[in-house]
N, CA, C and O atoms as a Tinker XYZ file with bonds, in Angstrom:
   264  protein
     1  N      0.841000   -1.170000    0.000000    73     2
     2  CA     0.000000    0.000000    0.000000    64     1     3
     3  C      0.885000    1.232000    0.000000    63     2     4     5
     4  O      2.012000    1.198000    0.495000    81     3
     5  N      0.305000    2.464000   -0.630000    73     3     6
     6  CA     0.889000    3.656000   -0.666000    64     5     7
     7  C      0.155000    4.635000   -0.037000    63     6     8     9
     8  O     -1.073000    4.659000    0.047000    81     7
     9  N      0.914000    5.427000    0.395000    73     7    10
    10  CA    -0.293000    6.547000    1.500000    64     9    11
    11  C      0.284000    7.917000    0.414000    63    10    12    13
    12  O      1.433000    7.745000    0.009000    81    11
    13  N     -0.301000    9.011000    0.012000    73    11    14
    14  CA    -0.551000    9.604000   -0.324000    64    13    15
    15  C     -1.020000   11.111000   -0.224000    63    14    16    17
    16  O     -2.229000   11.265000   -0.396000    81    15
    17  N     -0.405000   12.051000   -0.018000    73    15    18
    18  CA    -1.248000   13.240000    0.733000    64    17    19
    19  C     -2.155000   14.106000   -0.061000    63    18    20    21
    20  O     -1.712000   14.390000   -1.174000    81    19
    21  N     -3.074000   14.491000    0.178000    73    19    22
    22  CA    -3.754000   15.433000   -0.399000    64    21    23
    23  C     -3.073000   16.279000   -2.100000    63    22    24    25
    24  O     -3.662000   16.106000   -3.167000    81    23
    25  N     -2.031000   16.978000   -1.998000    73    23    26
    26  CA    -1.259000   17.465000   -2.962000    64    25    27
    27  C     -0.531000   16.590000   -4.115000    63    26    28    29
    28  O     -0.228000   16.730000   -5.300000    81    27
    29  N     -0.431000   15.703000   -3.197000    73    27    30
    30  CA     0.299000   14.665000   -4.249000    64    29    31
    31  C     -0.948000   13.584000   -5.012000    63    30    32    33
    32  O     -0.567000   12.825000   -5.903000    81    31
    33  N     -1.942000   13.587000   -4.727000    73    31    34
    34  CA    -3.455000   12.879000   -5.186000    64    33    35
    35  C     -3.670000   13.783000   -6.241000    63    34    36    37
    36  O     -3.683000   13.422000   -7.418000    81    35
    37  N     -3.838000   14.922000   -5.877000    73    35    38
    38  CA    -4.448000   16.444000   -6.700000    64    37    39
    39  C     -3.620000   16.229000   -7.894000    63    38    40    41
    40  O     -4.092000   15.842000   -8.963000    81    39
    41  N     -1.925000   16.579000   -7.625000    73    39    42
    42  CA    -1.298000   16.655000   -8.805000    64    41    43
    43  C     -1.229000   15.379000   -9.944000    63    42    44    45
    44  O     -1.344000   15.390000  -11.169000    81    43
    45  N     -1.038000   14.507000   -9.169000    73    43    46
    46  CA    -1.468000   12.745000  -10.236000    64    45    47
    47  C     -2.380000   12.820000  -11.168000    63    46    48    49
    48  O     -2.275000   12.840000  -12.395000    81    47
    49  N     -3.475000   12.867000  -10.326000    73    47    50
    50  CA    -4.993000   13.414000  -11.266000    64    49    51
    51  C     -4.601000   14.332000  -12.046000    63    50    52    53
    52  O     -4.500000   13.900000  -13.195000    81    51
    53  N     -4.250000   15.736000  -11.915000    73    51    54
    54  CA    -4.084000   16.293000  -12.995000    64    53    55
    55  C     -3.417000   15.872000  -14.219000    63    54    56    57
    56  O     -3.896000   15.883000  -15.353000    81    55
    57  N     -2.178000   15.475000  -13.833000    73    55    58
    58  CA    -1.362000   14.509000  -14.864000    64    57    59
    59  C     -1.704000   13.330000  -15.780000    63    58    60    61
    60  O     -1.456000   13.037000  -16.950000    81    59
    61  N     -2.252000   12.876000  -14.952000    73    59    62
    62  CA    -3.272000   11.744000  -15.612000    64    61    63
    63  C     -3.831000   11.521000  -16.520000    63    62    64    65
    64  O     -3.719000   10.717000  -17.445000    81    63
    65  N     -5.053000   12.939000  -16.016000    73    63    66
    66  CA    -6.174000   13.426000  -16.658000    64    65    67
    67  C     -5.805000   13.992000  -18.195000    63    66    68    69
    68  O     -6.571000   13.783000  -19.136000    81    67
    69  N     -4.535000   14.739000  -18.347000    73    67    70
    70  CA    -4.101000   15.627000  -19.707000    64    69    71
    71  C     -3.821000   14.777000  -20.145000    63    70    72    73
    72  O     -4.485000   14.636000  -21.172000    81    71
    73  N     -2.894000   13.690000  -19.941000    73    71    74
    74  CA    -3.036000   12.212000  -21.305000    64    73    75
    75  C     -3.804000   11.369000  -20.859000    63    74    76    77
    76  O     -3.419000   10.201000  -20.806000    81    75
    77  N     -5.140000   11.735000  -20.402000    73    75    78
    78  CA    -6.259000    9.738000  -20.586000    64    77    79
    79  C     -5.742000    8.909000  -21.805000    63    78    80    81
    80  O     -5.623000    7.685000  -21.842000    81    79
    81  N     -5.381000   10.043000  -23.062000    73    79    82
    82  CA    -5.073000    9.126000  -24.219000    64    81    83
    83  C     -4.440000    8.128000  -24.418000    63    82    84    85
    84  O     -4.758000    7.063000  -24.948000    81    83
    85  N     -3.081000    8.647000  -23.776000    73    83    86
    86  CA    -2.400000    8.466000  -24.074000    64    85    87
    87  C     -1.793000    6.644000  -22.793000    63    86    88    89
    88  O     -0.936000    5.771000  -22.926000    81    87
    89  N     -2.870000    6.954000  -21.727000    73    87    90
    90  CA    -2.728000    6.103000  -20.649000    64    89    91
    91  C     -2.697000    4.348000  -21.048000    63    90    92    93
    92  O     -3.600000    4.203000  -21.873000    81    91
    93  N     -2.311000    3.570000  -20.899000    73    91    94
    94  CA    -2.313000    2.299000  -20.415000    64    93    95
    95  C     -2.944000    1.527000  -19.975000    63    94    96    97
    96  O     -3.902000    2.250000  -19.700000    81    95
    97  N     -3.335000    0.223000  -19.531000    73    95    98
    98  CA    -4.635000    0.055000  -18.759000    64    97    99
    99  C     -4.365000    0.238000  -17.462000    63    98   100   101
   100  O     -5.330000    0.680000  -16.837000    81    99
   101  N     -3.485000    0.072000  -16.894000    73    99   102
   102  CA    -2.814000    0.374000  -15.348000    64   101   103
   103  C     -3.222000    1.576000  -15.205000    63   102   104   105
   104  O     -4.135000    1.981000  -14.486000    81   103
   105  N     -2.580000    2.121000  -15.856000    73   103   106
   106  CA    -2.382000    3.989000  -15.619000    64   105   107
   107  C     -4.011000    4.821000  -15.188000    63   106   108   109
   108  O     -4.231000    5.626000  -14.283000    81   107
   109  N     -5.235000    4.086000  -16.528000    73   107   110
   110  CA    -5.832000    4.625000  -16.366000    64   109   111
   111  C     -6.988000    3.616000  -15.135000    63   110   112   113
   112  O     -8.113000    3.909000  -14.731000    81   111
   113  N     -6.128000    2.413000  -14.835000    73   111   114
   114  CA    -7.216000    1.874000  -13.719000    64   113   115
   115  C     -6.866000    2.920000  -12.360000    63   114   116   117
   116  O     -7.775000    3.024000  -11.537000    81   115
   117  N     -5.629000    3.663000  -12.112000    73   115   118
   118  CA    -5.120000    4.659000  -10.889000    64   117   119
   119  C     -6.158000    5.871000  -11.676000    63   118   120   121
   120  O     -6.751000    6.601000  -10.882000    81   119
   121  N     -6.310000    6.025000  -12.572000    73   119   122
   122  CA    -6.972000    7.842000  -12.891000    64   121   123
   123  C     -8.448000    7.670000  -12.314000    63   122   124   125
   124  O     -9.027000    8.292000  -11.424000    81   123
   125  N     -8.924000    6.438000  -13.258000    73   123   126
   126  CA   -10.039000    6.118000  -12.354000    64   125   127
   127  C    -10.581000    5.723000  -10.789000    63   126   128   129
   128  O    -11.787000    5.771000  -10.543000    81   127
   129  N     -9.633000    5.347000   -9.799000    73   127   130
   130  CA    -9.627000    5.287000   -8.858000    64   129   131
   131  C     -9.495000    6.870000   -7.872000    63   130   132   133
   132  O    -10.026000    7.180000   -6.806000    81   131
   133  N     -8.700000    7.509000   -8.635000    73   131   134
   134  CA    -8.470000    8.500000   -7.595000    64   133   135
   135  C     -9.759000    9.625000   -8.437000    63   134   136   137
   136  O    -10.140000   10.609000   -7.803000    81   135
   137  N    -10.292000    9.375000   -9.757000    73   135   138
   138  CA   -11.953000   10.203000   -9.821000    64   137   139
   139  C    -12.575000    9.582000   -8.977000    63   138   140   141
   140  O    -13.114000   10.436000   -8.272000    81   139
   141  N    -12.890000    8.361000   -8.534000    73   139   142
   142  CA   -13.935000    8.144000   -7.897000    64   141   143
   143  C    -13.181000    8.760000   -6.008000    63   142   144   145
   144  O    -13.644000    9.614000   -5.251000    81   143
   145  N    -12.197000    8.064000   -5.879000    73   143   146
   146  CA   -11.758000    9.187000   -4.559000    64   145   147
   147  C    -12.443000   10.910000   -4.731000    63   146   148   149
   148  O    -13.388000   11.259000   -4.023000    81   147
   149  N    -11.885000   11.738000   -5.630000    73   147   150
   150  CA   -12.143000   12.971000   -5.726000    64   149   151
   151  C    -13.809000   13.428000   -5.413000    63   150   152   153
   152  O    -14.291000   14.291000   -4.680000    81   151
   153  N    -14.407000   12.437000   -6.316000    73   151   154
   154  CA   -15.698000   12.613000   -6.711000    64   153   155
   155  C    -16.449000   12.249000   -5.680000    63   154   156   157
   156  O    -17.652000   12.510000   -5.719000    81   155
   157  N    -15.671000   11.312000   -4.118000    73   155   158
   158  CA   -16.127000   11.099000   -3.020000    64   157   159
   159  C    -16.330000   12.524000   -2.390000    63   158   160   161
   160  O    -17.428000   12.886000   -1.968000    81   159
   161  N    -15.550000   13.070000   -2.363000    73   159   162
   162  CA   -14.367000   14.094000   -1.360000    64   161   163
   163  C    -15.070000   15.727000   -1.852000    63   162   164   165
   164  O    -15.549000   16.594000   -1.121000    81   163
   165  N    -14.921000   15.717000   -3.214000    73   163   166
   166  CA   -15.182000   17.181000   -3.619000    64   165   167
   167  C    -16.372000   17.226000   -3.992000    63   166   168   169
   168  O    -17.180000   16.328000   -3.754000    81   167
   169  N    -16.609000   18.188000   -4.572000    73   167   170
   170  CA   -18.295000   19.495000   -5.594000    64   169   171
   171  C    -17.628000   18.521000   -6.790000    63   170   172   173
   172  O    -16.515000   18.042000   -7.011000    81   171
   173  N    -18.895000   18.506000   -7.409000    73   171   174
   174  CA   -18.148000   18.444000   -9.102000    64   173   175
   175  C    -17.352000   19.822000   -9.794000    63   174   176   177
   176  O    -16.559000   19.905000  -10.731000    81   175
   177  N    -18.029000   20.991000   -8.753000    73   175   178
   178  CA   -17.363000   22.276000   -9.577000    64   177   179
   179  C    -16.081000   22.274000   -9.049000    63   178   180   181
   180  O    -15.290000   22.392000   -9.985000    81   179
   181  N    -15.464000   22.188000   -7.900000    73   179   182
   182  CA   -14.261000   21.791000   -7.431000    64   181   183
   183  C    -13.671000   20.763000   -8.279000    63   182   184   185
   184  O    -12.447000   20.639000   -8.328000    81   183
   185  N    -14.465000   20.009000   -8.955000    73   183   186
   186  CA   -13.382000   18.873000   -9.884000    64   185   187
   187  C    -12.821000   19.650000  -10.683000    63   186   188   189
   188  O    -11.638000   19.747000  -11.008000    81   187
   189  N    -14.325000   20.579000  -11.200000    73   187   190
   190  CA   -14.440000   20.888000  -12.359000    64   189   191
   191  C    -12.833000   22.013000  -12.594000    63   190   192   193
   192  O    -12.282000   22.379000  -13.632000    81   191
   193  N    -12.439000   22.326000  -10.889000    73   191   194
   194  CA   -11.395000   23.560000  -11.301000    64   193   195
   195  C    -10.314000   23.124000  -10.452000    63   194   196   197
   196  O     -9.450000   23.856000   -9.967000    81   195
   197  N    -10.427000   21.872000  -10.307000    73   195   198
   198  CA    -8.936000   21.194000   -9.757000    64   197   199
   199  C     -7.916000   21.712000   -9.931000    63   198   200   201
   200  O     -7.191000   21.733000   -8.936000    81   199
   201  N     -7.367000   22.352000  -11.196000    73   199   202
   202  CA    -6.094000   22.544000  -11.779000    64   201   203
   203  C     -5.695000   24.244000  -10.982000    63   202   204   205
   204  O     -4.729000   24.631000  -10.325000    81   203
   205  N     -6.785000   24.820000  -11.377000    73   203   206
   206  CA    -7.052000   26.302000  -10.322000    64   205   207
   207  C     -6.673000   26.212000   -8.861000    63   206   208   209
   208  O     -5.765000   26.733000   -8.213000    81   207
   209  N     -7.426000   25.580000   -8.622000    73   207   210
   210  CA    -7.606000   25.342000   -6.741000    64   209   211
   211  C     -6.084000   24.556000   -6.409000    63   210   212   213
   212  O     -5.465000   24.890000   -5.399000    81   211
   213  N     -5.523000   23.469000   -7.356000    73   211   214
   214  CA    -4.338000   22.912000   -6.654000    64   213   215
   215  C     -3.317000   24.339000   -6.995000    63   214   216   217
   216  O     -2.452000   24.667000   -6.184000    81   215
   217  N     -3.538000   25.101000   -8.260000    73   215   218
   218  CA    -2.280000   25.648000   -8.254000    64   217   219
   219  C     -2.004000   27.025000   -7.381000    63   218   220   221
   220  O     -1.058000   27.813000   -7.357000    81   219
   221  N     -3.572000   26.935000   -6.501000    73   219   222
   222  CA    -3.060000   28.085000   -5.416000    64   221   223
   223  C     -3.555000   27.471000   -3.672000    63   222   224   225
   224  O     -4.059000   27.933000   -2.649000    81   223
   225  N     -3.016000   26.148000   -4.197000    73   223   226
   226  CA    -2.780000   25.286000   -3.300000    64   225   227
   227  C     -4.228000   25.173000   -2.104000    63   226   228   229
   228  O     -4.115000   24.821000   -0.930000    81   227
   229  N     -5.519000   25.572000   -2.786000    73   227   230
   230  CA    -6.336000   25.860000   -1.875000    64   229   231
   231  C     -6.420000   24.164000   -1.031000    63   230   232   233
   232  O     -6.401000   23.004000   -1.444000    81   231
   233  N     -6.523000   24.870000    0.431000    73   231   234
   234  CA    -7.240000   23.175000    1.164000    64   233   235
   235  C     -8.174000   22.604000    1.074000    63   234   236   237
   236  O     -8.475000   21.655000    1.798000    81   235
   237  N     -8.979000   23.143000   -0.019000    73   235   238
   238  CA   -10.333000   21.569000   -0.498000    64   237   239
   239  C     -9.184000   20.564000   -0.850000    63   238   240   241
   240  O     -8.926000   19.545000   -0.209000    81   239
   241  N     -8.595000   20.970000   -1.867000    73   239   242
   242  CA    -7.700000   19.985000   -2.559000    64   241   243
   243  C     -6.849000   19.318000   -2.332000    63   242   244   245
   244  O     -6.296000   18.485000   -3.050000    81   243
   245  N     -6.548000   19.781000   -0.738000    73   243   246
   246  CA    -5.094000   19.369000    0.355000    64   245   247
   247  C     -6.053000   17.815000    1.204000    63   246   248   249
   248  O     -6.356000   17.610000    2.380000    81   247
   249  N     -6.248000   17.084000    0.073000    73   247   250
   250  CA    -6.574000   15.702000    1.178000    64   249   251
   251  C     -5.715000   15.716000    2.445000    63   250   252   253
   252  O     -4.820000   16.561000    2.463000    81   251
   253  N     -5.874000   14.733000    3.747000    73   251   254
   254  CA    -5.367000   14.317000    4.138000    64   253   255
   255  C     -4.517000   12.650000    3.870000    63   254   256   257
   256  O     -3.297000   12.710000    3.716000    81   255
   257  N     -4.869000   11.910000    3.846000    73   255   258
   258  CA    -3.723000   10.762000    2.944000    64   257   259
   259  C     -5.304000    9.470000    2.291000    63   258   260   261
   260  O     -6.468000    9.337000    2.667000    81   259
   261  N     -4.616000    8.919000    1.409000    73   259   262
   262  CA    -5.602000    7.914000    1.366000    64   261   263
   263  C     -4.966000    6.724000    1.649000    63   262   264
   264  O     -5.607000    5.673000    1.677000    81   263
């Protein structure tokens, strides 16, 4: 198991998310795991501005670990 903090979940997802294309089946079985984490946790409009909110580090986006 891997523990994970809030920032480091946020930024994955983002990464992820800009190549789905380009992903693997691994790759995208983790993208999908940590949407359905997010999609536990946040608003959809908070999904919707993930990239915003992590890059001024707001604490919706600061999980604590999974």
């Amino acid at each position: 198991m891997i523990s994970l903090k809030g920032a480091e979940i946020t930024s994955l997802y983002i990464m992820l998310k800009k190549r789905e294309e380009e992903l693997d089946e691994n790759q995208s079985s983790v993208l999908r795991g940590i949407e359905a984490f997010l999609y536990e946790n946040l608003s959809v409009q908070e999904i919707e501005n993930i990239e915003t909110l992590y890059a001024g580090k707001d604490p919706v986006v600061m999980f604590t670990e999974i």
